[in-house]
C-alpha positions in Angstrom: -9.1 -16.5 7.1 -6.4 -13.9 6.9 -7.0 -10.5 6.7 -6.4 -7.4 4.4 -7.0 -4.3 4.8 -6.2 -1.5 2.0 -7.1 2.4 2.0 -9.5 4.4 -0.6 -8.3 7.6 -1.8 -11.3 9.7 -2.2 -10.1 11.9 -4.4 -13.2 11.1 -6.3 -13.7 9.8 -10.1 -12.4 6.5 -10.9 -11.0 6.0 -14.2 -10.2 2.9 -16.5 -7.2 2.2 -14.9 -8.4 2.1 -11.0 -11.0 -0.4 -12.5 -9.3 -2.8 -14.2 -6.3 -2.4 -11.2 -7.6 -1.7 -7.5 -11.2 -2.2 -8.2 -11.2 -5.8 -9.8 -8.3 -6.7 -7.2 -10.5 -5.8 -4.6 -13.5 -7.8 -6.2 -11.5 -10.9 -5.9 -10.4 -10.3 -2.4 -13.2 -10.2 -1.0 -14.1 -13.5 -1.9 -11.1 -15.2 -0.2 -10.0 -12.9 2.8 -11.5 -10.9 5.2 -10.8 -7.5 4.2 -11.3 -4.0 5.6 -11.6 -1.3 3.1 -11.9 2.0 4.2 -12.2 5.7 2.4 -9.0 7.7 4.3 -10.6 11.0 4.9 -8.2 11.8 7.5 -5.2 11.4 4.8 -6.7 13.4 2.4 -7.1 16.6 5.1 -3.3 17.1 4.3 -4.1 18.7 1.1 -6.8 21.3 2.9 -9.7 20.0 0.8 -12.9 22.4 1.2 -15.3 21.1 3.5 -18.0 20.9 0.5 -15.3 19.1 -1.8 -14.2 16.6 1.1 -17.5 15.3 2.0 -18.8 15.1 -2.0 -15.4 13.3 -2.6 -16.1 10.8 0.0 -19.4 10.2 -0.9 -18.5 9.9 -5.1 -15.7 7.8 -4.4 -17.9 5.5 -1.7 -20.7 5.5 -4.7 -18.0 4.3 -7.4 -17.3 1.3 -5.4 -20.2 0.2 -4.3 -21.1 0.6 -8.1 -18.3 -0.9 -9.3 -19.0 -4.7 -7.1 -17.6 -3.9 -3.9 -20.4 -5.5 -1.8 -20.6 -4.3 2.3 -21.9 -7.9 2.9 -18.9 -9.7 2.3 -16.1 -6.9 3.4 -16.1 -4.0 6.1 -16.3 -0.8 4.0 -16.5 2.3 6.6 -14.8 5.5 6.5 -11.1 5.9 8.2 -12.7 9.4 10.3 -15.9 6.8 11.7 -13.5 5.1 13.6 -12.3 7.2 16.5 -10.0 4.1 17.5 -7.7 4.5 14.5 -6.7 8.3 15.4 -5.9 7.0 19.1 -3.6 4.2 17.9 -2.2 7.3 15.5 -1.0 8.7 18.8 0.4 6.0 20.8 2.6 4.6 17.5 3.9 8.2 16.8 5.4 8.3 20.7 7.8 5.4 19.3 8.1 7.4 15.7 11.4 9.0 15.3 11.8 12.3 13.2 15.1 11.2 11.3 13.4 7.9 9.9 10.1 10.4 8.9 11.9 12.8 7.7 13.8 10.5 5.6 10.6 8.8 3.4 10.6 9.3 -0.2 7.2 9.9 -0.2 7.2 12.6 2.3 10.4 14.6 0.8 8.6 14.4 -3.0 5.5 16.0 -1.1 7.5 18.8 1.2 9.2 19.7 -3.0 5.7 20.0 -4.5 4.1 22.0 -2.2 6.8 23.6 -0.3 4.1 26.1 1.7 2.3 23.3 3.1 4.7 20.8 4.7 2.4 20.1 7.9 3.2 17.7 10.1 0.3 15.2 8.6 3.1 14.6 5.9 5.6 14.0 8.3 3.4 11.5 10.0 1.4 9.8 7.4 3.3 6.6 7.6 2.1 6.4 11.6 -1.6 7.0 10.6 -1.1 4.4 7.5 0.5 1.8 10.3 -2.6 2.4 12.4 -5.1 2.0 9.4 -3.5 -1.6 9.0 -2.4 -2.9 12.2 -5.2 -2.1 14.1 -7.5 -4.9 12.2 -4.2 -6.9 12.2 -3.6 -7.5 8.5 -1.9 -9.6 7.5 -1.5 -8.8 3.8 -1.8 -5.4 1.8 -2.1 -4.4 -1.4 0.3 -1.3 -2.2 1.7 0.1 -5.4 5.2 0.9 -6.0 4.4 4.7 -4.2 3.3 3.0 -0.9 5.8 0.3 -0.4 8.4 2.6 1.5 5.5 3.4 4.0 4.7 -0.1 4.2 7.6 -1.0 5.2 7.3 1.6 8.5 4.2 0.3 9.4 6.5 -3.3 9.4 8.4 -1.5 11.3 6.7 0.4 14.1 4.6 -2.9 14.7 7.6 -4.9 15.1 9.3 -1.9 17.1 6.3 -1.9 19.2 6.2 -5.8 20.0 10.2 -5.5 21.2 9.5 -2.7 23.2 6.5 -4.6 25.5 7.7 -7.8 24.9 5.1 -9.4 23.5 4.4 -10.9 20.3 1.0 -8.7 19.6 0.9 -6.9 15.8 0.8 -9.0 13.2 3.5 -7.5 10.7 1.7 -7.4 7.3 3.1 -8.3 4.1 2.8 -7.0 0.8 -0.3 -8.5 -1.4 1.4 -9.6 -4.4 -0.8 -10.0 -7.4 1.8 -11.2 -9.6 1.8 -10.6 -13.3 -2.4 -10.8 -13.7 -2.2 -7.0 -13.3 -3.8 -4.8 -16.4 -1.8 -2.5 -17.1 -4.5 0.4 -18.6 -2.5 3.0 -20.9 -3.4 7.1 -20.6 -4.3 8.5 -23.6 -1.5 10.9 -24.3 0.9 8.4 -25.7 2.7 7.9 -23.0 2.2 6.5 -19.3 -0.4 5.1 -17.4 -3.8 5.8 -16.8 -4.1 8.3 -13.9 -5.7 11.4 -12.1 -2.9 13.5 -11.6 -1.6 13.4 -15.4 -4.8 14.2 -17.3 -5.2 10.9 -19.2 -7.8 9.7 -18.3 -11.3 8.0 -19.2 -13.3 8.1 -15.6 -16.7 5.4 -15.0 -18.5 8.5 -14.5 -17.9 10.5 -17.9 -21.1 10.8 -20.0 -20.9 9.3 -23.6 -19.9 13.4 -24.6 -16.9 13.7 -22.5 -15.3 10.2 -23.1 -15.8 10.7 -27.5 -14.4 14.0 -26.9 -11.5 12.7 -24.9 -10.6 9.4 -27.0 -10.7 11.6 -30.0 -8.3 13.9 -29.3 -6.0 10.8 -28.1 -2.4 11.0 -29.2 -1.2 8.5 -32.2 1.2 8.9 -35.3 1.2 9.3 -38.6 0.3 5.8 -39.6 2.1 2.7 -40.2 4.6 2.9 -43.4 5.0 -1.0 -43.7 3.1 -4.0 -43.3 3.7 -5.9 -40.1 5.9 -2.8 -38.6 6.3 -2.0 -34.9 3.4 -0.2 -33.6 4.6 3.3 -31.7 3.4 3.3 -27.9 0.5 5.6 -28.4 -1.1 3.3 -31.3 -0.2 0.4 -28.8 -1.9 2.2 -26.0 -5.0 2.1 -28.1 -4.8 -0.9 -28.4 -4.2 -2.3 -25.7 -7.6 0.3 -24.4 -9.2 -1.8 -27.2 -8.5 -5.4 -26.5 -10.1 -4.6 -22.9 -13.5 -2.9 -23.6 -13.9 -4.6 -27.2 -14.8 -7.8 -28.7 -12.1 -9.8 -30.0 -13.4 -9.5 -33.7 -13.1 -5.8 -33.3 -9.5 -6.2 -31.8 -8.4 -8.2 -35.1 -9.9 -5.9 -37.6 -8.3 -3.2 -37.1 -5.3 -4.6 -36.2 -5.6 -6.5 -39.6 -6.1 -2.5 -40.7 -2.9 -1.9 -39.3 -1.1 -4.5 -40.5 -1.9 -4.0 -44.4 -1.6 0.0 -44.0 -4.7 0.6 -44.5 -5.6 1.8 -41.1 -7.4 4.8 -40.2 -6.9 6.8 -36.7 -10.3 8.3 -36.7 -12.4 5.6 -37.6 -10.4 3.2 -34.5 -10.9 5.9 -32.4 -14.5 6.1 -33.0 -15.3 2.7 -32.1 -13.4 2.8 -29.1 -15.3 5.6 -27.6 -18.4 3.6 -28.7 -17.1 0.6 -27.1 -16.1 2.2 -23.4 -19.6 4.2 -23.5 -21.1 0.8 -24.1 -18.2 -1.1 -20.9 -19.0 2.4 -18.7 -22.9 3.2 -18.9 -24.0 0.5 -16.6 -21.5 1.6 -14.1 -22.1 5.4 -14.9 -26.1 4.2 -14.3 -25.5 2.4 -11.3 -23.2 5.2 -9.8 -25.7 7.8 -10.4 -28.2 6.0 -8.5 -26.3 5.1 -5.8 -25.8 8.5 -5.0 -29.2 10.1 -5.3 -30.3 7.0 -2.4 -28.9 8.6 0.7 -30.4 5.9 2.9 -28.6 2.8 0.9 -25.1 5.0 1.2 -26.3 6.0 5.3 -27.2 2.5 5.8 -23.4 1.0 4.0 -21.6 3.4 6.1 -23.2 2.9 9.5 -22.6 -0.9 9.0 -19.2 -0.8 8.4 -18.4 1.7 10.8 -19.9 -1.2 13.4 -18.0 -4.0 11.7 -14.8 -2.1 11.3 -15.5 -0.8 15.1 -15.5 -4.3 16.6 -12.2 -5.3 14.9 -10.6 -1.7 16.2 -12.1 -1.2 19.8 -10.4 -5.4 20.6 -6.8 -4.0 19.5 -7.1 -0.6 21.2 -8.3 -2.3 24.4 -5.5 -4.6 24.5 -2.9 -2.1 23.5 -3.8 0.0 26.7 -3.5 -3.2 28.7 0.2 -4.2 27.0 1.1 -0.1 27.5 -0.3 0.0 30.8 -2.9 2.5 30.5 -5.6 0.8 32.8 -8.9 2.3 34.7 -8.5 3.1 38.1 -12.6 2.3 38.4 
């Protein structure tokens, strides 16, 4: 069975789009490979999260998934600072990481711009760490979005760099999980975009029923259709296309039957979407909520994958020493 392994931001709350993208992706995956999700704590430490806000974040985003269907029996869910072996394999790939090729990553340049009194030398080397996170369970495949392919490609490197320089034939070199065009694509509701954190737009599995009427309502739209059977703008599409997903299919043609004649109204759409995502949401909200008030399932989830995730990291690091030639003398 081949193996994947993909990282977790926890930058806390999941919205609509994480769902229907990483989330169901992950769902399916772990029915068919052998995969190794983990929450990357260490990545996030580049930012200078509070103590109090790292661990919460950790712990909301660990909830969310475990809420959302990701089940510890049938995948190794741990988090990336449990596993002492991934922060020593951090070490002996940067000794073969050159500055030029790190300085030279998109993603690290965009980061030095935005926040030009922080460039640490995390940023510098977060495509080592993100090599060691996947090599060291040897992955074979990984799920990345466009952001992450660049530093995919350096972990393809500095696994294949590290196999000429020992001669052997030891990292697997990992390969992009594809997922082809069954991707849903989940709109942000300012008319524009996708779903995400960073731009505002979002509806999150842990809003109350309050917070997500509030937010649909004040979605972005247009002044109404002026023919029948016209174009729809992208905003009214974006609804849309949030309706068709969290709706029945008899609400879906209403109101785009509404649409078509002109005889559509904004607010009263709006207000059975909200009613229709509190309805997709409040199990998930439920289950989230109780997930994180049990702080022996969440102890329990986390010690066993730091042992699953262990036995698949202590093999590699033990054999890299061998192939580098850092042996016991006793």
């Amino acid at each position: 069975m081949e193996t994947v392994v993909s990282g977790i931001r926890p930058t806390g709350n999941l919205h609509l789009g994480n769902y229907f993208g990483a989330v169901r992706n992950f769902l399916k995956m772990q029915e068919n490979y052998n995969c190794f999700f983990f929450i990357a704590d260490y990545h996030s430490l580049t930012t200078h999260p509070t103590p109090e806000d790292l661990h919460e974040n950790v712990k909301q985003v660990l909830a969310e998934y475990l809420a959302s269907g990701l089940d510890p029996e049938k995948s190794t869910l741990y988090i990336q600072s449990d596993l002492p072996e991934v922060a020593e394999l951090n070490l002996l790939l940067s000794m073969n990481a050159y500055l030029g090729e790190l300085e030279r990553t998109t993603s690290f340049k965009e980061k030095a711009r935005k926040q030009p009194e922080n460039v640490n030398a995390g940023l510098l080397t977060y495509p080592v760490l993100m090599a060691a996170d996947i090599i060291i369970h040897q992955a074979s495949k990984v799920p990345v979005g466009k952001d992450q392919e660049q530093n995919l490609e350096m972990t393809r490197k500095f696994a294949g760099r590290f196999n000429r320089m020992y001669k052997v034939n030891y990292f697997t070199i990992p390969q992009p999980f594809n997922f082809g065009d069954n991707l849903i694509k989940i709109p942000g509701l300012d008319g524009t975009g996708k779903m995400g954190k960073s731009e505002g737009n979002g509806i999150y599995l842990a809003d109350d029923p309050k917070a997500i009427r509030k937010k649909v309502m004040r979605a972005v739209t247009d002044s109404g259709p002026t023919e029948p059977n016209s174009e729809m703008s992208e905003p009214v599409r974006n609804l849309f296309t949030l309706l068709e997903v969290v709706s029945t299919p008899d609400t879906v043609e209403f109101f785009r039957d509404k649409y078509n004649s002109c005889e559509i109204r904004y607010g009263d759409l709006k207000k059975q979407l909200a009613e229709d995502i509190i309805k997709f949401t409040a199990p998930i909200r439920e289950r989230i909520n109780e997930i994180k008030a049990d702080e022996a399932y969440l102890g329990k989830v986390v010690k066993m994958g730091k042992e699953k995730a262990h036995e698949s990291a202590s093999k590699t690091i033990k054999e890299v020493r061998e192939i580098i030639g850092i042996k016991p003398f006793f």
